[in-house]
C-alpha positions, 0 to 999 in steps of 0.5 A: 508355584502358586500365587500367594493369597496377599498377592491375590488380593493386590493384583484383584483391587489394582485391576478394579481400581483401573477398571474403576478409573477407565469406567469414570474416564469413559463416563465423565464429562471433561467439558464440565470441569471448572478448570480445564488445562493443557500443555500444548500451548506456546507464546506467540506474538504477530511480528513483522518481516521487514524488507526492502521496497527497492534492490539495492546494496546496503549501506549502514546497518543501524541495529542489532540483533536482540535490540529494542526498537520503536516504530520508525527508528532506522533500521539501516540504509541502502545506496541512495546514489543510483535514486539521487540521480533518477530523481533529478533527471524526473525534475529536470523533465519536469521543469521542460515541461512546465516551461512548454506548458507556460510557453502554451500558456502565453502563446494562448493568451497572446493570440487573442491579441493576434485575432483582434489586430486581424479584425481591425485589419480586415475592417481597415481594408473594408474601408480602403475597399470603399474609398478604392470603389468611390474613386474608381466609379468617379475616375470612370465617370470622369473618363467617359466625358474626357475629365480625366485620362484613361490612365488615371481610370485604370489606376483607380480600378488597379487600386480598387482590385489591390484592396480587394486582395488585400481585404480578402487576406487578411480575412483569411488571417483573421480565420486562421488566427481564430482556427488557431486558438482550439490548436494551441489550446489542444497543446496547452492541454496536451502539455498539462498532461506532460507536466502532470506524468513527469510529476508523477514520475518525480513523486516515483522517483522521490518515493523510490529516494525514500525507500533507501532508508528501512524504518521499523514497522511497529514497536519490538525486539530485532529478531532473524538479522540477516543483513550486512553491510555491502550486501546487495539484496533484491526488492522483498528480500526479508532483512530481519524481523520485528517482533512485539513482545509487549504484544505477545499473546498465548495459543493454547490447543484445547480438546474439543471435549475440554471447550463445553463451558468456553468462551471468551472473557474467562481468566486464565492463569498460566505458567512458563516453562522458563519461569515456574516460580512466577504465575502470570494471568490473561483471558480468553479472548477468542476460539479459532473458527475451525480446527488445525487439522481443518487448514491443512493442506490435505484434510483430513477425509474420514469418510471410510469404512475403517473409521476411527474417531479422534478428538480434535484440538482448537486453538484458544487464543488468550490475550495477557494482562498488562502491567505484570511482574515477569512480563519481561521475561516472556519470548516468542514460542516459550512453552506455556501450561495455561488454566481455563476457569471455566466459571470465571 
């Protein structure tokens, strides 16, 4: 049956007005417009994962989920008993070895005493050496012409010898007692060293005592709560996450086509999908340096013979304006329909 005139021209004007269309579309240069739109866009925020430094099992749990927190609140606890202990054993060996080092200290400064009684001891004999030598010569004098007895000579000579000995102990105290200060200053320092690891090991062990209490990192909302009382978890094990709402950005994944007139400081508006009756602004505050399919694991290689060419998406981060009605209705990963003013 053949087609009817009036349907003729219909299907004819249809098929020029998309020939029209994909003409233009072929034609027209997206990157001008002074608008430029996408879909592909979700709200983000930078949160934190917070986990503890140490192993433990958890005491008290002090929020949450959903809860609002600022930076430093406590967040829960962990068993402190284990660490109270290690903390007073380190302070226990810090304390003996600063009392050796202090027992050091004083032995040092009592040697100087000690060489200087070893001195005068020394120059007590060199006089005793002198007399002993005096009388024994005059003893011996005496004895040649018969003054005196051959005994009182030998006397004096066994008094001079005995001063003698005695005169060169003493000198050798005197070296040892000085060869003994670099000894005992070699321990003093040796000690110091002591005192300082066992310092560092109560400074450790202090630090670990403080790490039984979680803190919140940052100002947010308590998201992804996975701790429980009693349960024991291990050093890095993500407990919950904190997420800075009142930080919240946008990123958009614009066409490469649609990034011509781009760039940062441009306002933007842009709408949730939750709340479609409200308009919120921001800018644009950054262009990613590459594009996602850039950071994936396998890039993409188009260096083939069947080559086909598709346009890449960049994503456009778009920082919001403060102090605006709705704000608090913004959530991590809501869908956003944004709009570039490219002449702005």
């Amino acid at each position: 049956m053949p087609m009817p005139l009036p349907a003729k021209i219909a299907v004819g004007a249809l098929a020029a007005v998309a020939l029209m269309g994909a003409t233009w579309s072929a034609a027209h240069d997206e990157g001008s417009a002074t608008a430029q739109t996408t879909d592909d866009a979700y709200v983000l925020a930078d949160s934190s994962t917070v986990a503890p430094r140490i192993s433990g099992q958890i005491a008290r749990v002090l929020v949450t989920d959903n809860q609002t927190v600022r930076q430093g609140d406590l967040l829960a606890t962990l068993d402190d008993r284990d660490y109270k202990v290690a903390l007073a054993s380190a302070q226990a060996e810090l304390h003996a070895a600063q009392a050796r080092a202090e027992s050091l200290q004083r032995q040092l400064v009592r040697q100087d005493d000690v060489i200087e009684q070893a001195r005068a001891a020394t120059q007590a004999d060199a006089a005793a050496v002198m007399l002993s030598q005096a009388n024994a010569g005059r003893y011996r004098d005496l004895a040649r012409d018969g003054s005196a007895s051959r005994q009182e000579q030998q006397e004096a000579d066994s008094r001079l010898a005995s001063d003698q000995a005695a005169s060169r102990r003493d000198q050798a105290g005197h070296g040892a007692a000085r060869a003994q200060t670099p000894v005992l200053r070699a321990q003093w320092e040796e000690a110091q060293a002591t005192v300082a690891r066992a310092q560092a090991a109560v400074d450790a062990a202090a630090l670990n005592l403080s790490y039984t209490q979680i803190h919140a990192p940052v100002d947010g909302v308590v998201g992804q709560r996975t701790l429980r009382v009693g349960n024991y978890v291990q050093s890095g094990t993500p407990l919950l996450a904190v997420v800075p709402v009142r930080l919240a950005y946008v990123e958009a994944r614009f066409r490469e086509t649609q990034l011509a007139r781009m760039h940062p400081g441009q306002r933007v508006t842009f709408r949730l999908d939750a709340a479609p009756d409200v308009t919120f602004t921001g800018h644009v505050e950054s262009i990613a340096p590459a594009s996602g399919a850039s950071f994936a694991v396998i890039a993409p290689e188009n260096a083939t013979g069947n080559f086909t060419k598709i346009t890449q998406r960049l994503p456009v981060r778009i920082a919001i304006d403060p102090a605006q009605p709705g704000l608090d209705r913004l959530r991590v990963g809501m869908s956003v329909v944004p709009t570039v003013l490219t002449d702005s």
